[in-house]
C-alpha positions as CSV (number, residue, x, y, z in Angstrom):
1,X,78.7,85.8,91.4
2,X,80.7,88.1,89.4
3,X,84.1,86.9,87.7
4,X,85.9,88.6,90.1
5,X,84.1,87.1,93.1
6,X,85.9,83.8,92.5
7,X,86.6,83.3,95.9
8,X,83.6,82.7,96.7
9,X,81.3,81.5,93.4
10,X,83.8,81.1,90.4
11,X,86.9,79.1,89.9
12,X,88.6,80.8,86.5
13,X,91.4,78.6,84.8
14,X,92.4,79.4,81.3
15,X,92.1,76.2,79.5
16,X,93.5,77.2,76.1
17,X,95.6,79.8,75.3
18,X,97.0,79.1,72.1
19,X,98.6,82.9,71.6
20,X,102.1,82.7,73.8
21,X,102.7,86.0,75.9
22,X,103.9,87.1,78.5
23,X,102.1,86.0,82.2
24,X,100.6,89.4,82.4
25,X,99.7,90.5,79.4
26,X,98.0,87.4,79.4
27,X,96.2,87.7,82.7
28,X,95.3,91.2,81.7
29,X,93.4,89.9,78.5
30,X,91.7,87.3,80.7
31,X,90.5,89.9,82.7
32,X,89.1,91.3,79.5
33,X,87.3,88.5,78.3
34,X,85.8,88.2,82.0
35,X,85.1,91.9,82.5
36,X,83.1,91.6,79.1
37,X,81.2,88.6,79.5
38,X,80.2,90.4,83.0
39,X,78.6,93.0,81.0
40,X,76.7,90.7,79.0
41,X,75.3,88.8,82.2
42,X,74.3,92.1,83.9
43,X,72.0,93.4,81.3
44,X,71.2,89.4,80.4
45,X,71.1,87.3,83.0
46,X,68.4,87.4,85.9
47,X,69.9,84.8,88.2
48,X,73.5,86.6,88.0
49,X,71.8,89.5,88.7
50,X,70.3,88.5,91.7
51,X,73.8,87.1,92.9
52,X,75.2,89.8,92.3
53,X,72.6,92.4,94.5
54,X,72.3,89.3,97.4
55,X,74.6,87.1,97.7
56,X,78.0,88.2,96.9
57,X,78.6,91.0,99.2
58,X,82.5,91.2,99.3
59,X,82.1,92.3,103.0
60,X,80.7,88.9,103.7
61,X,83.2,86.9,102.1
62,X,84.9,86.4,105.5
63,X,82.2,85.0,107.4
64,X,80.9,83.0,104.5
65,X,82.8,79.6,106.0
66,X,81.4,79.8,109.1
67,X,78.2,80.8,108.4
68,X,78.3,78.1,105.6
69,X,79.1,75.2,108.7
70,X,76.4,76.4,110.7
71,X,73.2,76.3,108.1
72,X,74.9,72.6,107.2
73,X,74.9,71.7,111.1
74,X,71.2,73.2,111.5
75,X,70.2,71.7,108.0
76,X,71.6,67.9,109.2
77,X,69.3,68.7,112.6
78,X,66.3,69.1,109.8
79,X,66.2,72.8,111.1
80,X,66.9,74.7,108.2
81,X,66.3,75.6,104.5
82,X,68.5,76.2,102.0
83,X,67.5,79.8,100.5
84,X,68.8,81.7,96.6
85,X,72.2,82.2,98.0
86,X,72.8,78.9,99.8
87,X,72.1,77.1,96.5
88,X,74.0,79.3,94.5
89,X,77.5,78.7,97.1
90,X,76.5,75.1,97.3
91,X,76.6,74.5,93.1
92,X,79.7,76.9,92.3
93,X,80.2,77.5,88.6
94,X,83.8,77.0,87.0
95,X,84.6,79.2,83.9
96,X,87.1,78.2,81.6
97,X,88.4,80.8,78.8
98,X,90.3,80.3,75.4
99,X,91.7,83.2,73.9
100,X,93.2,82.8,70.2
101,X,94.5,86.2,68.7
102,X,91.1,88.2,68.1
103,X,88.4,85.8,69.1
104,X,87.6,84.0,72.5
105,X,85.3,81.3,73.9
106,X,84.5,81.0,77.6
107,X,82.6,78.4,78.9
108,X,80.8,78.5,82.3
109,X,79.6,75.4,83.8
110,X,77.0,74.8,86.6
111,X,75.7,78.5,85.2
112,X,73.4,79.9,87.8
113,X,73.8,76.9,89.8
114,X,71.7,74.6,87.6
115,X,73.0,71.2,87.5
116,X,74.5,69.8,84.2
117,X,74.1,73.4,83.0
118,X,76.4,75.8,81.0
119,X,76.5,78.8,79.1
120,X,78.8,79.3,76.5
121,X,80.6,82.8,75.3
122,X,82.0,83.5,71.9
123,X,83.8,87.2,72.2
124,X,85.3,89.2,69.5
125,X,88.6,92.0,70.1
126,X,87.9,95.5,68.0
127,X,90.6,97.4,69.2
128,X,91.2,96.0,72.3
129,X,87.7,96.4,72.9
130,X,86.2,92.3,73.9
131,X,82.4,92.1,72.7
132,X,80.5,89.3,73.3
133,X,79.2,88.4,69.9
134,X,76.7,84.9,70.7
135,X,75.9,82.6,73.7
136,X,74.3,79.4,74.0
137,X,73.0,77.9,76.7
138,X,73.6,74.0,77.4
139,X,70.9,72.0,79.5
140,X,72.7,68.0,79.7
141,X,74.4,68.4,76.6
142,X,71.7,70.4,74.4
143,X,72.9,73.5,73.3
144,X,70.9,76.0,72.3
145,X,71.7,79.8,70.9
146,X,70.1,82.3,73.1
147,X,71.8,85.4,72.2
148,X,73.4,87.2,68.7
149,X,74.7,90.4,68.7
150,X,73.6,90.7,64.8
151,X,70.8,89.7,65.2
152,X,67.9,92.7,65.4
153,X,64.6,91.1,65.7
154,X,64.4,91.6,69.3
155,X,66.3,94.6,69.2
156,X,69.1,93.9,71.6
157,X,70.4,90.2,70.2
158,X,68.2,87.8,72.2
159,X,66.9,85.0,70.6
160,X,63.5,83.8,71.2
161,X,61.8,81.5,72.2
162,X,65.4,79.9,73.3
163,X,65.9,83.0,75.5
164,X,62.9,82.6,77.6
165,X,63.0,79.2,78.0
166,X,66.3,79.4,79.5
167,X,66.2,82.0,82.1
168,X,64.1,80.8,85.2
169,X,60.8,83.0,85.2
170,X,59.0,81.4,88.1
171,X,56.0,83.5,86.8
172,X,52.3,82.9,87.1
173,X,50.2,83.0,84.3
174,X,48.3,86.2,84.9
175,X,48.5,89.1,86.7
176,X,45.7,88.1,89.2
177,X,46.2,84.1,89.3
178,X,43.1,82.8,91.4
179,X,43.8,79.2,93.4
180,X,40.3,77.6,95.1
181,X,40.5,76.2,98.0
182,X,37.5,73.7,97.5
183,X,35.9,70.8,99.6
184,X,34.4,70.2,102.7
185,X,35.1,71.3,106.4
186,X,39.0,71.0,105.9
187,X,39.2,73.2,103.3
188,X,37.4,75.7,105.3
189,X,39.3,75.6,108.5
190,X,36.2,73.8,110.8
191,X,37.5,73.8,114.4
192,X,41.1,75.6,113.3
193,X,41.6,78.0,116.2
194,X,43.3,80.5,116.3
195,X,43.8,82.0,113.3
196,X,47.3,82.1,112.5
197,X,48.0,83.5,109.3
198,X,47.4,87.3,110.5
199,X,49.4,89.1,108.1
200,X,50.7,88.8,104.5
201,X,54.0,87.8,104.2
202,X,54.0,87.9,100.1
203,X,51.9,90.2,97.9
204,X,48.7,87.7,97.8
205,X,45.3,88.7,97.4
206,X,41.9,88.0,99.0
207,X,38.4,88.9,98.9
208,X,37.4,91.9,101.3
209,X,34.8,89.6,102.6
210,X,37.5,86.7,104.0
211,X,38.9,83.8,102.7
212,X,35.4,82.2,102.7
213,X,34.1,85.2,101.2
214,X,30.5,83.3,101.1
215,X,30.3,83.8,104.7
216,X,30.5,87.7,104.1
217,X,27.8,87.2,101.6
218,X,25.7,85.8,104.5
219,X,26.6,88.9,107.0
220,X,27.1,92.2,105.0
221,X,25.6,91.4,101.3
222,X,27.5,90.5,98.3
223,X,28.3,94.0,97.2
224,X,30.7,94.7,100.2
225,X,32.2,91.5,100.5
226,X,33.2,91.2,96.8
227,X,33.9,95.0,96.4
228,X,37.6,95.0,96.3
229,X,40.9,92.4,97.0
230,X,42.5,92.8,99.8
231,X,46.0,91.2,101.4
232,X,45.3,87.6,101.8
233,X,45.0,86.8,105.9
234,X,42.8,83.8,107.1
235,X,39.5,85.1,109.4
236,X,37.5,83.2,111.8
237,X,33.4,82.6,111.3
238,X,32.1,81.1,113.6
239,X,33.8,77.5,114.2
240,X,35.7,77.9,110.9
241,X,40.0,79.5,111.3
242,X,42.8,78.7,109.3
243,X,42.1,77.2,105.9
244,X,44.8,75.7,103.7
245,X,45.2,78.5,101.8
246,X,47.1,81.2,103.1
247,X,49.7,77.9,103.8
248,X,48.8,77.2,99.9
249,X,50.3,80.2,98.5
250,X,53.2,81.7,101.0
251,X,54.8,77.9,100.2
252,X,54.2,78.8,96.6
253,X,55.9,82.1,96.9
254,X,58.8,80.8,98.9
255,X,60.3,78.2,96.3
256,X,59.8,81.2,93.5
257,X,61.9,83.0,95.9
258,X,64.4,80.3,96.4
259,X,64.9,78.1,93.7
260,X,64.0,81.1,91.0
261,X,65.4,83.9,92.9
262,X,62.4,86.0,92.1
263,X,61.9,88.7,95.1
264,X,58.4,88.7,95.4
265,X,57.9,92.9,95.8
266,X,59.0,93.3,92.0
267,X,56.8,90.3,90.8
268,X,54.1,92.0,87.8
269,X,51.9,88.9,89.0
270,X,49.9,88.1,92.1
271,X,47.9,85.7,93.7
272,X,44.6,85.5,94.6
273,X,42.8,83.0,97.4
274,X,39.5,81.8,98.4
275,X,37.7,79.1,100.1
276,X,33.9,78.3,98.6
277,X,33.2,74.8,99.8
278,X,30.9,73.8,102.8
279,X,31.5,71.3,105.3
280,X,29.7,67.5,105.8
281,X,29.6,67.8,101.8
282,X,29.9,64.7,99.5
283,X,31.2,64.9,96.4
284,X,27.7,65.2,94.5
285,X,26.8,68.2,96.7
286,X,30.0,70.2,95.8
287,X,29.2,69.2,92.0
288,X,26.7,71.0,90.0
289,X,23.9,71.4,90.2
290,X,24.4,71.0,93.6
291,X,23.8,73.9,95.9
292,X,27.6,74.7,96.6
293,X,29.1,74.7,93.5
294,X,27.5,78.4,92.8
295,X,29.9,79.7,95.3
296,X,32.7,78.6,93.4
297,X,31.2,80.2,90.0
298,X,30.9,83.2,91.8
299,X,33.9,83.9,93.5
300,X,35.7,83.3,90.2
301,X,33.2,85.5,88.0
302,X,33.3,88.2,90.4
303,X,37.2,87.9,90.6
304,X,37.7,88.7,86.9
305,X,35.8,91.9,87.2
306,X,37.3,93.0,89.8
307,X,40.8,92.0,87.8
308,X,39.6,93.7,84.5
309,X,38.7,96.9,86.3
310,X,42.3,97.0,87.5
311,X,43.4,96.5,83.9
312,X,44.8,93.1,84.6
313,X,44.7,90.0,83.4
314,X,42.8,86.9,85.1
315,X,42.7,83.3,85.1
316,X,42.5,80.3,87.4
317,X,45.3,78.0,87.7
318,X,44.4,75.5,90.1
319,X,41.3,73.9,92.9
320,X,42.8,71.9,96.0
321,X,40.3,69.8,96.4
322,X,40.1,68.8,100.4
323,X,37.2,66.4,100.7
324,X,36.3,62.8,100.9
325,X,35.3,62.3,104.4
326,X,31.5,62.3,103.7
327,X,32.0,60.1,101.1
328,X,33.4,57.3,102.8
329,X,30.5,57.9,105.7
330,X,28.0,57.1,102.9
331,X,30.7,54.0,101.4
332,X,30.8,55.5,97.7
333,X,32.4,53.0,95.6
334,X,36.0,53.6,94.4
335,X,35.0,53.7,90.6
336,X,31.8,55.9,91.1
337,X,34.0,58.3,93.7
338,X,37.1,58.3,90.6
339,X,34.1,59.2,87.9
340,X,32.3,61.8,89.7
341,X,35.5,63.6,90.8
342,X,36.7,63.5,87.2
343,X,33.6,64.8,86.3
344,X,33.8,67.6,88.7
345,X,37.3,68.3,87.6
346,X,36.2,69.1,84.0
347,X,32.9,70.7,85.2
348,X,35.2,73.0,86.6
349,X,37.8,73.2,83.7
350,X,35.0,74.0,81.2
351,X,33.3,77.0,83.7
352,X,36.1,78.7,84.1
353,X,37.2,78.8,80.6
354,X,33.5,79.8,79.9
355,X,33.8,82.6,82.2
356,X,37.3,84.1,81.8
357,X,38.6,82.7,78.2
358,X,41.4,81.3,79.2
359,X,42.8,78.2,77.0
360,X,45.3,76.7,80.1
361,X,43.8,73.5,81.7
362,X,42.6,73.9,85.3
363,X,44.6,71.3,87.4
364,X,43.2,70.0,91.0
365,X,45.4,69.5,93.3
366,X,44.3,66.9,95.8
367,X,45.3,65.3,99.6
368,X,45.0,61.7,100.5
369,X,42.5,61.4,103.6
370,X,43.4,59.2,106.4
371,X,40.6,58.8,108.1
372,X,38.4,56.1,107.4
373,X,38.5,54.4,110.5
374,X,36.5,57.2,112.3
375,X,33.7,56.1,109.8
376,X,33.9,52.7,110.5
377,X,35.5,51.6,107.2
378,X,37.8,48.7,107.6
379,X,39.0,49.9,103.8
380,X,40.1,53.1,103.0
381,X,37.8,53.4,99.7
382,X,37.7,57.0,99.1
383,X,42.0,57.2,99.6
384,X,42.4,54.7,97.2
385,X,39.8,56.6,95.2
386,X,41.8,59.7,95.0
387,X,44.5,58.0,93.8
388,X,43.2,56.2,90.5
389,X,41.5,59.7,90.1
390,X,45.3,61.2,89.7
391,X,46.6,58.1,87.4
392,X,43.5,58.3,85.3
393,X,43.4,62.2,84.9
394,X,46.3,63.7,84.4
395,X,45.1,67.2,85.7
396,X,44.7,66.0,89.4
397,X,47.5,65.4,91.5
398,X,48.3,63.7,94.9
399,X,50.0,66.2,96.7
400,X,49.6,64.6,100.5
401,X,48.7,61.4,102.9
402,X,46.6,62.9,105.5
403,X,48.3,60.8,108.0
404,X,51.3,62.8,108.8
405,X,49.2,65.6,110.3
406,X,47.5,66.0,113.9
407,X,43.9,65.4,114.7
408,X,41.9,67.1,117.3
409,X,38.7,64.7,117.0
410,X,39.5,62.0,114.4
411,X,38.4,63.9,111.4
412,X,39.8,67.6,111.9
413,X,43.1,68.4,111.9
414,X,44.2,71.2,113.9
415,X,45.3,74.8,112.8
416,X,49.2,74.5,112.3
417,X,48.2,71.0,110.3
418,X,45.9,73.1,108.2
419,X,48.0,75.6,107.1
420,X,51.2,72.9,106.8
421,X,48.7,71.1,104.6
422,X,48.1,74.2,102.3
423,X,52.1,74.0,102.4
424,X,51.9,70.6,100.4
425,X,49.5,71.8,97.9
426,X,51.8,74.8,97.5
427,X,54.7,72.8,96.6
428,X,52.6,70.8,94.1
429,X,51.3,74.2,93.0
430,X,54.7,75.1,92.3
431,X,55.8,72.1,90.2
432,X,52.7,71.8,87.9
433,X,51.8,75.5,87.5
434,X,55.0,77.5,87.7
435,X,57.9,74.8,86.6
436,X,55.6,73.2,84.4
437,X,56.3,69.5,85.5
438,X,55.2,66.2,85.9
439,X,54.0,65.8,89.4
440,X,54.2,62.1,90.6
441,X,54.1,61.4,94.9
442,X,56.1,58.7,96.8
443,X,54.3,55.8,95.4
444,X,55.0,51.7,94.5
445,X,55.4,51.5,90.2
446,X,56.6,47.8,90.3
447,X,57.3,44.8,92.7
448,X,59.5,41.5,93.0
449,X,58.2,38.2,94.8
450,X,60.3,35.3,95.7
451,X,59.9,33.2,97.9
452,X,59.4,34.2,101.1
453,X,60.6,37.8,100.0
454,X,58.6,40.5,98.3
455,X,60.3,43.8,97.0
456,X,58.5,47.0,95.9
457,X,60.0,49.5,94.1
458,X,59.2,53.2,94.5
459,X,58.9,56.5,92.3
460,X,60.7,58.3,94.7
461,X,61.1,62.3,94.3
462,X,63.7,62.7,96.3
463,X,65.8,59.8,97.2
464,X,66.9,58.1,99.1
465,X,63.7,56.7,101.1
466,X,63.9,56.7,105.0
467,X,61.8,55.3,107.6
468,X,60.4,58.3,109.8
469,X,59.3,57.9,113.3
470,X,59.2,60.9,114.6
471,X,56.8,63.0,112.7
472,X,54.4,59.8,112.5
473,X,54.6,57.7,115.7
474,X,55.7,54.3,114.4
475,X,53.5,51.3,113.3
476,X,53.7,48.3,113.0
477,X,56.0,46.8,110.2
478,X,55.6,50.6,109.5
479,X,52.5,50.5,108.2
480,X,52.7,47.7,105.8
481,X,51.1,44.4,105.5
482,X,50.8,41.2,103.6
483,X,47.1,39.9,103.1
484,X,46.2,36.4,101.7
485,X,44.2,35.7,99.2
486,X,41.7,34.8,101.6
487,X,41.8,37.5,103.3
488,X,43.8,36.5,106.1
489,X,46.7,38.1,107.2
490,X,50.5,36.8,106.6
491,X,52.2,37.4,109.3
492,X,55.8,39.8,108.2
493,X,58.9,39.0,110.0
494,X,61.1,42.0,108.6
495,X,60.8,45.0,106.2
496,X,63.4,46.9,105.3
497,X,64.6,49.8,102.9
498,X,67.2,48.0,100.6
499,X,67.9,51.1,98.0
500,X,67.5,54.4,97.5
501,X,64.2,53.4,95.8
502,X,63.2,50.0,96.9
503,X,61.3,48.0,100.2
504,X,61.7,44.6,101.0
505,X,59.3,42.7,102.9
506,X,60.1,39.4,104.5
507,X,56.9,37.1,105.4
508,X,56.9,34.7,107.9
509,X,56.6,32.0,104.9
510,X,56.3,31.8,101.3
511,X,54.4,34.9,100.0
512,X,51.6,32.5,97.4
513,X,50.6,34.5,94.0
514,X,47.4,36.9,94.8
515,X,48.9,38.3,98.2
516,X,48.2,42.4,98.6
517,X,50.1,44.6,100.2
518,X,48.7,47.5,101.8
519,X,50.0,50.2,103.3
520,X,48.8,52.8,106.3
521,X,45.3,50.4,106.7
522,X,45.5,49.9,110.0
523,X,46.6,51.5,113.1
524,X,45.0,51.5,116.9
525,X,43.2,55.1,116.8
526,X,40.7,56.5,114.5
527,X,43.5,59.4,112.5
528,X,46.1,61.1,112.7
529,X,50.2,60.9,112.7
530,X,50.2,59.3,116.4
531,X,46.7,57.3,116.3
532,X,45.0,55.8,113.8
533,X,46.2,54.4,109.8
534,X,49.5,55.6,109.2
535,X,52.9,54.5,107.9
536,X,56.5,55.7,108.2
537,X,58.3,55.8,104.8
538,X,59.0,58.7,103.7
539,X,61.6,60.8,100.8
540,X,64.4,63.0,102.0
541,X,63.0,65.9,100.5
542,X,62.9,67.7,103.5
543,X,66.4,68.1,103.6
544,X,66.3,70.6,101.1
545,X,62.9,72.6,101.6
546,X,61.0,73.6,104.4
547,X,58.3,75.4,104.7
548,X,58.5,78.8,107.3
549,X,55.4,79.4,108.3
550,X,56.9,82.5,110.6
551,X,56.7,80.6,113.4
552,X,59.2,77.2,112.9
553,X,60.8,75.8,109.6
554,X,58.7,72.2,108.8
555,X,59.8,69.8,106.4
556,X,58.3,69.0,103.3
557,X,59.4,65.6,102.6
558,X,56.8,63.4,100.7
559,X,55.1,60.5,102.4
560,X,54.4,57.5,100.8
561,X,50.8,57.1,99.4
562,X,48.2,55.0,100.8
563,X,48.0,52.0,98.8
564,X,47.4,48.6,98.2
565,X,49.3,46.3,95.1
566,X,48.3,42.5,94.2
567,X,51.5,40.8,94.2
């Protein structure tokens, strides 16, 4: 990414020279102004940095164009991810430089390949010597001054807390940052065999007792089990494999590798995993004072002594919360399940804060089961549940439908399904922890009926929606349908994607005030992305992120929610 790279990241073109010289003296000064604002962006600028020591090897140069074809064909075949350097060739910045007499002003846009981004130079001449005196950084037309050379608060002309914002941390919030994985037998890998995640591919953390460190309680005491951390690998007790989190955190650690080209050897945080739920367990049972919810207390009170005799700081950023099956077994009702797990939410919030003085919230980040036909529920109650429980809270967040993945008996998925699962919460992990955003899933916000005709429109992360078939076996009307008032069905004729963002539905006669539409109810099966209630909409995020797992690259697009709207 250097200036004199352009052939491959920069395109330089002198917008304004107002002094009139000669063509090379006027080059050569050029070259001055670049050659200093490189200086500034080596000691200043992290993502130049990293360019600079990955991605623009001049050796390399040749092959870029070929290599460049190939990851697009393998990306177009949904093979492929683009990593740091891809995105940084893909979103090339332009610099433009206007020199008048002592003083100069370069502008570079699409800095560090953020979109609608720029960074803007002014540069002073001592002696022929080009300086560069203040930069601000523009974010869609805000501009904002991140650096003065006379300025010596911060010792070396940075302005704060402008500076920080603008450079792309992707840092956790502690040096030991703990995630739960929390629930019932999903969350603990029931039936996931083989283990797969064997190694560490990052730098995260476990207990030296397992995943599901309670289970070493139960065989060598809690003493040895909770004496050290060790690298995070899944292990096998009994009928219980591959929980969700190893798949939780490597997914989290790849995006702060790509899209903040943070390598994840030099990090000062890490994270830390474990499992403490209990299979066949309702939502009361995993609440306190129920008999589970001391597992959870523990594995985070013994964590931050562990942490503080390290020296390090602690904290808990986030529980995935995997359960629901043995709630719609026993038919909770929507509003009692969206209380309770609420309830359990700040339960959880106000323990932890208890225990390890932290002030940051604890968010819970949840799936969408798909499996309430295998409990003989014509109505998916507790889906629907989880999904009022992340409009109404704004700590818990849908990260999945369960429906995509692959059941071995209707209400266990199997082991690559587990860990692709942690995958999702590690994306959402991401967003809501690290990038500090506003996570919203593929899900309905308005509709249209005329006639005959209903349209729905979509928050859609990553448009344009797409109708998927392959990953989930297709349904019928791909998984939607039109229900009376009555309760009868009405019968569709056509539905169609018509937008980027919007559905249309065609009924086989006027659509009357009242109708619902639901989505992934019904399918022939009990669960599951080939049997059972499923649908087939879909984002395109997958185009851009995968998940490697080590084994294969999956996609990570998002899949619509399981829903139902009153039209």
């Amino acid at each position: 990414m250097r200036l004199e790279y352009s052939a491959l990241l920069l395109v330089i073109a002198c917008c304004a020279c107002s002094r009139q010289r000669d063509p090379d003296a006027s080059q050569l000064e050029q070259a001055a102004v670049g050659r200093a604002v490189s200086v500034w962006r080596d000691r200043f600028d992290p993502v130049w940095q990293y360019a600079h020591a990955h991605c623009a090897d001049p050796a390399s140069l040749g092959a870029s164009l070929s290599t460049d074809i190939k990851r697009r064909i393998r990306q177009v075949l949904h093979t492929s991810t683009a990593n740091a350097c891809d995105r940084l060739r893909d979103a090339p910045e332009t610099t433009s430089i206007a020199i008048n007499d002592n003083a100069a002003t370069v502008i570079v846009h699409t800095a560090d390949a953020r979109p609608a981004s720029a960074l803007q130079f002014s540069l002073s001449n001592a002696a022929g010597n080009w300086t560069v005196q203040n930069v601000a950084a523009s974010d869609a037309g805000s501009l904002s001054a991140i650096y003065d050379a006379s300025q010596t608060g911060s010792g070396d002309g940075r302005i704060e807390p402008a500076y920080s914002r603008w450079i792309p941390h992707g840092a956790a919030p502690w040096a030991i940052t703990h995630i739960l994985s929390y629930g019932q037998s999903l969350s603990q890998g029931f039936f996931n065999k083989p283990v797969l995640s064997t190694g560490q591919r990052y730098t995260s953390l476990r207990f030296a007792g397992g995943v599901r460190v309670q289970n070493g309680v139960q065989v060598e005491g809690p003493a040895l089990s909770y004496r050290n951390f060790v690298p995070l690998t899944e292990t096998r007790f009994d009928t219980e494999a591959e929980t969700p989190t190893s798949g939780t955190l490597d997914m989290t650690m790849q995006l702060i590798e790509q899209e903040n080209l943070q390598d994840h050897s030099t990090l000062p945080y890490r994270f830390l995993g474990s499992a403490p739920g209990e299979g066949a367990m309702d939502v009361d049972e995993l609440s306190p004072p129920g008999p589970f919810y001391s597992n959870l207390v523990r594995d985070i009170t013994e964590a931050r002594r562990l942490a503080a005799a390290e020296g390090k700081t602690y904290g808990v950023g986030a529980v995935t919360w995997t359960q629901g099956e043995s709630d719609d077994a026993i038919d909770t009702p929507i509003p009692d399940y969206v209380a309770k797990l609420r309830h359990l939410r700040s339960d959880i919030d106000h323990d932890v804060k208890a225990i390890t003085g932290q002030s940051a919230d604890v968010e819970m980040i949840a799936y969408q089961l798909a499996t309430h036909r295998s409990f003989g529920q014509p109505f998916p109650h507790t889906a629907l549940a989880l999904l009022e429980a992340s409009h109404e809270d704004p700590h818990i967040h849908l990260a999945v439908p369960m429906y995509l993945f692959r059941y071995v008996d209707g209400r266990h998925t199997d082991n690559e399904s587990s860990q692709w699962l942690g995958a999702y919460y590690g994306l959402v992990l991401k967003r809501v922890l690290i990038d500090h955003e506003t996570w919203t899933p593929l899900e309905p916000t308005s509709w249209r009926r005329e006639g005959d005709v209903a349209t729905l429109l979509f928050k859609v992360p990553v448009p344009p929606l797409r109708w998927d078939t392959t990953q989930v076996a297709g349904n019928t009307n791909y998984g939607f349908m039109l229900r009376l008032p009555s309760g009868q069905p009405l019968p569709i004729r056509s539905v169609s994607i018509v937008g980027p963002d919007r559905v249309q539905i065609t009924a086989d006669g006027a659509i009357p005030a009242g109708t619902e539409v639901e989505y992934a109810f019904e399918g022939q099966g009990f669960a599951g992305n080939r049997f059972g209630p499923r649908g087939n909409l879909r984002d395109s995020q997958g185009d851009a992120i995968q998940f490697d797992n080590g084994r294969e690259l999956k996609r990570m697009d998002n899949w619509c929610v399981i829903f139902h709207e009153q039209l």
